[in-house]
Backbone bond lengths (Angstrom), bond angles and torsions (degrees), N, CA, C in turn:
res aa  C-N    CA-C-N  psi(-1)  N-CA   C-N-CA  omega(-1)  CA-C   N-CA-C  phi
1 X - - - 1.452 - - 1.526 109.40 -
2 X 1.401 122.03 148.81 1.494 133.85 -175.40 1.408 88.89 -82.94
3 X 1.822 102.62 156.90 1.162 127.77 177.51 1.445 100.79 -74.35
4 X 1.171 129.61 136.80 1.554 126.44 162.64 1.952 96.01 -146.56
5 X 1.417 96.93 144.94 1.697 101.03 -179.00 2.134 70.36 -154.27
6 X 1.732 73.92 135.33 1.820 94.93 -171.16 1.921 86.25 -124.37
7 X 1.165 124.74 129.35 1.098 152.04 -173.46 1.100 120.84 -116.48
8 X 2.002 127.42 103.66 1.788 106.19 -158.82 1.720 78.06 -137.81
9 X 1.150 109.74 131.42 1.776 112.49 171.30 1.921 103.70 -86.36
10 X 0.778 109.43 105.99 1.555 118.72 176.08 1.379 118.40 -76.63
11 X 1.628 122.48 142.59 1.489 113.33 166.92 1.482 103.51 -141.71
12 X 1.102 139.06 146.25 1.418 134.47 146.05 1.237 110.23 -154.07
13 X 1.586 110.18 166.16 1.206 123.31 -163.72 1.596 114.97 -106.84
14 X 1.528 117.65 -175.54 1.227 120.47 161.36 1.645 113.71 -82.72
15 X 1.200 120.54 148.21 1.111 108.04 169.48 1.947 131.85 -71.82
16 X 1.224 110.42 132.15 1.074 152.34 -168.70 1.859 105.48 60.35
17 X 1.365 104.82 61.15 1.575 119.96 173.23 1.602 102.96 42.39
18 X 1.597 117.67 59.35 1.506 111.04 175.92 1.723 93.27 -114.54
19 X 1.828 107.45 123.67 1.367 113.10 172.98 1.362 113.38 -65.44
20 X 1.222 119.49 85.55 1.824 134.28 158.67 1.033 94.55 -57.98
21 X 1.582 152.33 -79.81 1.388 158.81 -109.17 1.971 89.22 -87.36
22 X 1.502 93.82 124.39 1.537 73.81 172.08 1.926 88.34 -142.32
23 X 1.393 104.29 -176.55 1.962 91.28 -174.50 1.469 107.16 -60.82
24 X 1.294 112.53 -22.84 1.520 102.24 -173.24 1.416 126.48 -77.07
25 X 1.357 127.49 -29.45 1.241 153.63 -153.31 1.719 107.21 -104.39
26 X 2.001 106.77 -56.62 1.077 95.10 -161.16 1.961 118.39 -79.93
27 X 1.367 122.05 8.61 1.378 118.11 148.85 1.324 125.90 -42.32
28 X 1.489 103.26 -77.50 1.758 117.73 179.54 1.211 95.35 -57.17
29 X 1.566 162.35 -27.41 1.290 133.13 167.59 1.404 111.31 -82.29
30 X 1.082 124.85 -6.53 1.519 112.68 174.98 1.811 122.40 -101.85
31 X 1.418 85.07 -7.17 1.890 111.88 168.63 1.430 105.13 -61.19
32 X 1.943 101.64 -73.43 1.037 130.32 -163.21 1.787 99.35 -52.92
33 X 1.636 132.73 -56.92 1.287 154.43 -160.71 1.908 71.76 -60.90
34 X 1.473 120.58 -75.36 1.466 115.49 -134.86 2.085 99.85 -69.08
35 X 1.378 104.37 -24.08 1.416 105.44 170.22 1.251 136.97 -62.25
36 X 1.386 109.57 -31.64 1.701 138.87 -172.38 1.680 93.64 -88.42
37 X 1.319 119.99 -40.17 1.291 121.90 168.47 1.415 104.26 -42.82
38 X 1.120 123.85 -63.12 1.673 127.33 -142.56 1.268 102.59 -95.44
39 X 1.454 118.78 -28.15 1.551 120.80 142.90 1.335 127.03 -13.11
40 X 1.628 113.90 -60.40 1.325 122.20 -121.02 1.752 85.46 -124.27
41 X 1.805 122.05 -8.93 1.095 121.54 -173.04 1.696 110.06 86.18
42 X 1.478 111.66 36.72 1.916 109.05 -177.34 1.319 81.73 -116.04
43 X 1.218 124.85 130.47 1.321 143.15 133.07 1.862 107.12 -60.21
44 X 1.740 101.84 105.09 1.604 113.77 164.40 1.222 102.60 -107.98
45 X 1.393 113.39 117.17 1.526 117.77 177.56 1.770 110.75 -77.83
46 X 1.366 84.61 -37.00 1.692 99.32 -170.05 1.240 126.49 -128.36
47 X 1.363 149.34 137.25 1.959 128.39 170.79 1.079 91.45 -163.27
48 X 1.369 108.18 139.36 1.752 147.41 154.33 0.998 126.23 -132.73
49 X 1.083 112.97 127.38 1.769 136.15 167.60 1.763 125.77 -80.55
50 X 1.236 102.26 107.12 1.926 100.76 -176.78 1.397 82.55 -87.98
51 X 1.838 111.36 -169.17 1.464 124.45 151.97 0.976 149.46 -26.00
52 X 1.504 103.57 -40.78 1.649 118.50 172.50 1.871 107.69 -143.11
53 X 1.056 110.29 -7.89 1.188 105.03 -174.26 1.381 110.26 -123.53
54 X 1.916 130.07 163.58 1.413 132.23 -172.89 2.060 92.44 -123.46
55 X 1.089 104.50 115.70 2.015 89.25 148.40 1.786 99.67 -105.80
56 X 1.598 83.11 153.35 1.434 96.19 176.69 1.390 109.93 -159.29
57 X 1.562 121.38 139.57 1.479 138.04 -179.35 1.351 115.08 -77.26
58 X 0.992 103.68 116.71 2.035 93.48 171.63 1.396 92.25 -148.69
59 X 1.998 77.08 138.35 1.606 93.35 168.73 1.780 110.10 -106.16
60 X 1.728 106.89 143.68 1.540 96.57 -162.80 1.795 76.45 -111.60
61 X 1.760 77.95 155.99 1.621 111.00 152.38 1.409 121.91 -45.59
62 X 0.771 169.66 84.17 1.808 139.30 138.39 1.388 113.09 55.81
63 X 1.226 96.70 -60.69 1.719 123.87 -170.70 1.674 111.42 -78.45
64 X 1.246 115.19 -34.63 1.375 105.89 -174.73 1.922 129.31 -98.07
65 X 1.012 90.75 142.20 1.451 85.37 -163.72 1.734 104.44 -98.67
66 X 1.280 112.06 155.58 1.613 106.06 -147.67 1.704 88.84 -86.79
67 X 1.211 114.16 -23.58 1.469 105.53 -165.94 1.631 107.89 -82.42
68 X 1.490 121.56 0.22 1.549 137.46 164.64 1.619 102.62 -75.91
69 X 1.244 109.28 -74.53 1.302 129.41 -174.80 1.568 103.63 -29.30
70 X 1.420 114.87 -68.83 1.394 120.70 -164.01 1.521 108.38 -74.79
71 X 1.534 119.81 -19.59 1.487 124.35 157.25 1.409 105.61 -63.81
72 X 1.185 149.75 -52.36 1.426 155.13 -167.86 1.398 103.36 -55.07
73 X 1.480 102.54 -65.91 1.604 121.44 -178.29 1.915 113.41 -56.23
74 X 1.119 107.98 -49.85 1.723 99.36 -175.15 1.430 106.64 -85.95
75 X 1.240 122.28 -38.30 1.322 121.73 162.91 1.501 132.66 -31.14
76 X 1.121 85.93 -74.01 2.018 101.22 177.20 1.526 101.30 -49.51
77 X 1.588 110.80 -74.48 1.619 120.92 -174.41 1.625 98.74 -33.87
78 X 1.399 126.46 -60.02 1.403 126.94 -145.14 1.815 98.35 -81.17
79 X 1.211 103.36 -6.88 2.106 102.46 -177.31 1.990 69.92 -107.15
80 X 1.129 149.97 -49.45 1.237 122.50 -146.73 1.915 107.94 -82.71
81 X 0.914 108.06 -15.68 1.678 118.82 -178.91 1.675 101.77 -84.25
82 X 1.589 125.34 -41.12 1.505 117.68 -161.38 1.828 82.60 -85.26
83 X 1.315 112.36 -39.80 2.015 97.86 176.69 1.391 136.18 -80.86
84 X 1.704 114.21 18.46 0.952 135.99 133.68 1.606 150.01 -123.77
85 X 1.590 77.85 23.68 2.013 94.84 153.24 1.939 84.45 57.97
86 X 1.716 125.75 42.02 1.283 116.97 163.60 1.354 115.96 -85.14
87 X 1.391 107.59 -15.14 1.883 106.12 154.73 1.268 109.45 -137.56
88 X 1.061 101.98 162.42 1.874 120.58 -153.75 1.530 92.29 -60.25
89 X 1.704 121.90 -59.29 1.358 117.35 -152.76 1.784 97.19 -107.02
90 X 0.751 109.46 179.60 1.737 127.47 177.33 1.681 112.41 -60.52
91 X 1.602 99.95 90.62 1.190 112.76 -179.10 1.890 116.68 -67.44
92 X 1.330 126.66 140.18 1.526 127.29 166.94 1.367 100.34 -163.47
93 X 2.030 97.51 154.37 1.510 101.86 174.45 1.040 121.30 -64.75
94 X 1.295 134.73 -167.08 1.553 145.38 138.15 1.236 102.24 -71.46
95 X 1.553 118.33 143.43 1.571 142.26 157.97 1.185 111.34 -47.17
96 X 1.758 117.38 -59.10 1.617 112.26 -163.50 1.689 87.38 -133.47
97 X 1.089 109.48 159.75 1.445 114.35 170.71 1.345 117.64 -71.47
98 X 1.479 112.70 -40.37 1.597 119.33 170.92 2.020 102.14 -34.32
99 X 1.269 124.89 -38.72 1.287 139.87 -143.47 1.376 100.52 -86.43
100 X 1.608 107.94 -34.83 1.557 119.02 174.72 1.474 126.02 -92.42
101 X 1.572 123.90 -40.93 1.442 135.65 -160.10 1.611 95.28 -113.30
102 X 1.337 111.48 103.04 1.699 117.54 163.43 1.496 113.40 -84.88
């Protein structure tokens, strides 16, 4: 098989641009995000958390399709943060990024 390494810089937000991420919080979500990664077979090269928004590096498989990946990734994180009460009110992403980044 040919070498292929697929390289996608990721960003998304919280939904409706509310800064959740604060110094205390946004570690353990970027622990928790980079663990569930390696779980699941995602190579995260890279991740940071601003106020309301995450970029993150991933290198894909051949095999993986980015619109799985980033379902895997916001999914899990966003049920694993509201089932440990890591923010006060009912945490979820944004739908489209347009929705988060003005």
């Amino acid at each position: 098989m040919s070498y292929v390494r697929i390289w996608v810089h990721c960003v998304w937000g919280t939904k409706n641009n509310v800064p959740y991420f604060t110094n205390t919080n946004k570690n353990n979500i970027i622990g928790h995000i980079r663990e569930n990664a390696r779980e699941k077979d995602i190579y995260v090269d890279f991740i940071n958390a601003h106020k309301e928004h995450i970029h993150c590096l991933i290198s894909l498989n051949p095999d993986q399709a980015i619109s799985k990946v980033m379902q895997l990734i916001k999914g899990e994180s966003s049920f694993w943060i509201n089932r440990n009460k890591i923010i006060k009110t009912r945490f979820e992403w944004a739908d489209e990024l347009s929705e988060t980044i003005s």
